[in-house]
C-alpha positions as a Markdown table, in Angstrom:
| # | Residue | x | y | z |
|---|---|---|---|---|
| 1 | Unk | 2.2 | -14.7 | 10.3 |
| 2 | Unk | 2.5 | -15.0 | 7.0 |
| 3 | Unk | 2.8 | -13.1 | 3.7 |
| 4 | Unk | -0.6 | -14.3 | 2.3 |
| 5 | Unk | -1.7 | -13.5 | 6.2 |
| 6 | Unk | -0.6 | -10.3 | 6.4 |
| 7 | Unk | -2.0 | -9.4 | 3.1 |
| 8 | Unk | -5.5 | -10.7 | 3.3 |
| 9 | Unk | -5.6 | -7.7 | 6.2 |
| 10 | Unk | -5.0 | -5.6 | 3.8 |
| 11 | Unk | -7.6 | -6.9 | 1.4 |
| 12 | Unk | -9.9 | -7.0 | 4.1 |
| 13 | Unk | -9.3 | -3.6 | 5.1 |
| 14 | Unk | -10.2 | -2.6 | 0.9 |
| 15 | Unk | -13.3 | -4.6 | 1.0 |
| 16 | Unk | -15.0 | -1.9 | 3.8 |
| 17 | Unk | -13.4 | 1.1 | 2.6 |
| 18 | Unk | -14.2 | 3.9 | 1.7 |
| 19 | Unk | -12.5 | 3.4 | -1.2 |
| 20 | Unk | -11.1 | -0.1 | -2.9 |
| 21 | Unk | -7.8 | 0.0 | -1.3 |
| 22 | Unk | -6.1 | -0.9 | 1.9 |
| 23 | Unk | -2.4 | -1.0 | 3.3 |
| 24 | Unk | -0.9 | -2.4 | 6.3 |
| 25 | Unk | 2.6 | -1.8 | 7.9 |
| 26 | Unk | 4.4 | -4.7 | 10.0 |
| 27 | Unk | 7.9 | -4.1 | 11.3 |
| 28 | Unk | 9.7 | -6.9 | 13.7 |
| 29 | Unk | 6.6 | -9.2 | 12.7 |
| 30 | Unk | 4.2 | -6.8 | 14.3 |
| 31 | Unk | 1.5 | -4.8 | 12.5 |
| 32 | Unk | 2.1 | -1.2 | 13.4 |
| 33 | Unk | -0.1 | 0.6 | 11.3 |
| 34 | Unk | -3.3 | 0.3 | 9.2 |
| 35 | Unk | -5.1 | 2.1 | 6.5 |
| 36 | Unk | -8.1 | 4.0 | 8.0 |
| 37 | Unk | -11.0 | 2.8 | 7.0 |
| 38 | Unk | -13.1 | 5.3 | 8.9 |
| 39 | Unk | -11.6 | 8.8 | 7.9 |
| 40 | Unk | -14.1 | 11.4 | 7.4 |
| 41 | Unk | -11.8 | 14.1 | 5.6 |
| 42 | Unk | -10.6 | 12.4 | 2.6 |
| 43 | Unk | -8.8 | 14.5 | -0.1 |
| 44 | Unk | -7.0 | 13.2 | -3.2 |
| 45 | Unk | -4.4 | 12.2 | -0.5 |
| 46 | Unk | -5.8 | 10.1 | 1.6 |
| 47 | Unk | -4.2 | 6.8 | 0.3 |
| 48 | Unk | -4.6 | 3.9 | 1.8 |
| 49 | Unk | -0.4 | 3.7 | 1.8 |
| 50 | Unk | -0.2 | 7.2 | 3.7 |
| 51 | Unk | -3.1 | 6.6 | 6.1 |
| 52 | Unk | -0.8 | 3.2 | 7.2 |
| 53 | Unk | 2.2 | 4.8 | 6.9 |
| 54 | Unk | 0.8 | 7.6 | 9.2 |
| 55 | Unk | -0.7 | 5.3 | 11.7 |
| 56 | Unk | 2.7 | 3.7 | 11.8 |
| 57 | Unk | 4.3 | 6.6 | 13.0 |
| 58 | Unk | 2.4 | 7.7 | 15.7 |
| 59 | Unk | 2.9 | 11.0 | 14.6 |
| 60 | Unk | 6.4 | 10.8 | 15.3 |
| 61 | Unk | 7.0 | 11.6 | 11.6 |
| 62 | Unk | 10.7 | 10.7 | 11.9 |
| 63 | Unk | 12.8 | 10.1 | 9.0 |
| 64 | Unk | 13.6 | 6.3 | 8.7 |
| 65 | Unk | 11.6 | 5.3 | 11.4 |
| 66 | Unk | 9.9 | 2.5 | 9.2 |
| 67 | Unk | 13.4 | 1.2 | 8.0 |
| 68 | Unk | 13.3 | -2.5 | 8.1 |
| 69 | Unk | 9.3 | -2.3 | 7.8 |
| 70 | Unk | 7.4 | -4.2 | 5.3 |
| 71 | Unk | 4.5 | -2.4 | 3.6 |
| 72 | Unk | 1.2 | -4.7 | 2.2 |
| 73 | Unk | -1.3 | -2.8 | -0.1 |
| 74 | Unk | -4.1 | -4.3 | -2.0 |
| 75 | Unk | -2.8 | -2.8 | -4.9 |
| 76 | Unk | 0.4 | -1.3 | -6.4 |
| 77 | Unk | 1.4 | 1.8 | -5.1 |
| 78 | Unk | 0.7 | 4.7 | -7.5 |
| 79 | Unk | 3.9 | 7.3 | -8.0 |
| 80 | Unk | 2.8 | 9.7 | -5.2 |
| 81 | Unk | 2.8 | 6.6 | -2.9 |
| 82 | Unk | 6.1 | 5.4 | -3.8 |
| 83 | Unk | 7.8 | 8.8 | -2.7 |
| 84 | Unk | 6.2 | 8.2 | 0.6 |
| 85 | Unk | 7.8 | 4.4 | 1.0 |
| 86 | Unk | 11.2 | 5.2 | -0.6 |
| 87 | Unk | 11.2 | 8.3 | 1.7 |
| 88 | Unk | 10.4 | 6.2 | 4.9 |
| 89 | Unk | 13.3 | 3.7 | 3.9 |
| 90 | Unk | 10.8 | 0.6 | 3.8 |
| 91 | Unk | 12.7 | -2.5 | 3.3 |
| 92 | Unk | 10.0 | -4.5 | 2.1 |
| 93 | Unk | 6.5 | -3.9 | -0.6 |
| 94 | Unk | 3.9 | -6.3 | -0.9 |
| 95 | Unk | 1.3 | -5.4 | -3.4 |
| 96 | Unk | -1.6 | -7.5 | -4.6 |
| 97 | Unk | -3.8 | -5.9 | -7.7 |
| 98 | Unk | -1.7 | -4.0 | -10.3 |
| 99 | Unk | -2.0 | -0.6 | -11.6 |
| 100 | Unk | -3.7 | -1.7 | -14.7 |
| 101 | Unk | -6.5 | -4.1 | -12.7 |
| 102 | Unk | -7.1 | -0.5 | -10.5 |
| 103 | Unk | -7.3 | 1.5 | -14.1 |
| 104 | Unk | -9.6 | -1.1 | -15.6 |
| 105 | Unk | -11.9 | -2.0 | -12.7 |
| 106 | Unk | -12.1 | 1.2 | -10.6 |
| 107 | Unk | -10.4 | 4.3 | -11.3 |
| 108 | Unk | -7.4 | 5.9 | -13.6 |
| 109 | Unk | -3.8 | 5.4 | -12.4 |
| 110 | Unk | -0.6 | 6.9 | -13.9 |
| 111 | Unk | 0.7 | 4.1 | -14.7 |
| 112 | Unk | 4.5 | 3.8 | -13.3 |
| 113 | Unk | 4.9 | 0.9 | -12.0 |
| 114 | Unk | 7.1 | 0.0 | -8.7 |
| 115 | Unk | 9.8 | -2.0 | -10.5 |
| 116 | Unk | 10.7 | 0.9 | -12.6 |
| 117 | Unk | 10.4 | 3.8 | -10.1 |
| 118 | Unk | 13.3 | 1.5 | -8.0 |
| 119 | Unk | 15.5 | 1.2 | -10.7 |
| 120 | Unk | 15.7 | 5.0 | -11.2 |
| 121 | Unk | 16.4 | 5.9 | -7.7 |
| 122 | Unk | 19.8 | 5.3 | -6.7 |
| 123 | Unk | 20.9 | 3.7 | -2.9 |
| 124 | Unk | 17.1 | 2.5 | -2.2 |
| 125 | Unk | 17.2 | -1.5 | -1.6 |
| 126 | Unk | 13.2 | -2.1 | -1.8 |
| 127 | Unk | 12.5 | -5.9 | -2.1 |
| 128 | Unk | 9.1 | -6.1 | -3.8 |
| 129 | Unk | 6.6 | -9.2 | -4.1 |
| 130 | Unk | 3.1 | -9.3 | -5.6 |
| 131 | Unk | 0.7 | -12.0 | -4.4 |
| 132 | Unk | -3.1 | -12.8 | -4.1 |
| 133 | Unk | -3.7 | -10.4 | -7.2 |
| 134 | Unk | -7.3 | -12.0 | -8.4 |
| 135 | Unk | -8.6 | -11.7 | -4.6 |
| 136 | Unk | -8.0 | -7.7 | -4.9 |
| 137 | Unk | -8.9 | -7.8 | -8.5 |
| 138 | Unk | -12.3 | -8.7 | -7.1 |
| 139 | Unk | -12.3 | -6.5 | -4.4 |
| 140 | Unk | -11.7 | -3.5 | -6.9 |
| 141 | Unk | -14.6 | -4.9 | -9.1 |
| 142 | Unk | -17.2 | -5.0 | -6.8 |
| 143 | Unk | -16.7 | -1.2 | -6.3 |
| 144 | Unk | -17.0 | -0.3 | -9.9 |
| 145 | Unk | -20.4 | 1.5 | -10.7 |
């Protein structure tokens, strides 16, 4: 599959969420994990990025199981996030909406971006890409009330 593949699952998964956000985790060009769209306990949290990330890990919980995996998230990953994908040694994030589309069309971010979280933390390679940003864009719009 490809990039733009893989992350129209993702924005798929956002569209019938509980909230505007969904995550996907492929490793050796398999998807191992999902956001959970269907969670009934959600607390501040429940990110779509930890739900995936936990569904990847079959509650394993190892350290560096997911290294070599690829993360795709409808949008950028918010700080609490990005302790969770450094920690689990991703090699790869692919994130479509930014932190600013999520503050202006849905809900308030601390606004960190990805780029500059990587360049503070030493010995993490994280390759990041950003693609299909207006389809989430719309995505996060249609939830705004």
């Amino acid at each position: 599959m490809t990039d733009k593949e893989y992350m129209q699952i993702a924005i798929d998964i956002s569209k019938t969420a509980r909230y505007p956000y969904g995550a996907i985790v492929v490793k050796n060009g398999k998807i191992i994990g999902r956001s959970d769209i269907n969670i009934d306990n959600f607390t501040c949290y429940t990110h779509a990025e930890f739900t995936a990330i936990q569904s990847a890990l079959k509650n394993n919980n190892l350290y560096g199981e997911l290294k070599g995996a690829t993360l795709y998230v409808s949008c950028e990953p918010c700080l609490m996030c990005m302790g969770a994908i450094l920690y689990e040694q991703f090699e790869r994030l692919v994130y479509a909406a930014t932190l600013e589309d999520s503050n202006k069309y849905y809900c308030q971010e601390v606004l960190v971006h990805c780029e500059d979280i990587i360049k503070k933390v030493k010995n993490r390679n994280l390759k990041i890409d950003n693609l299909m940003r207006d389809e989430a864009v719309e995505v996060l719009k249609s939830f705004k009330q």
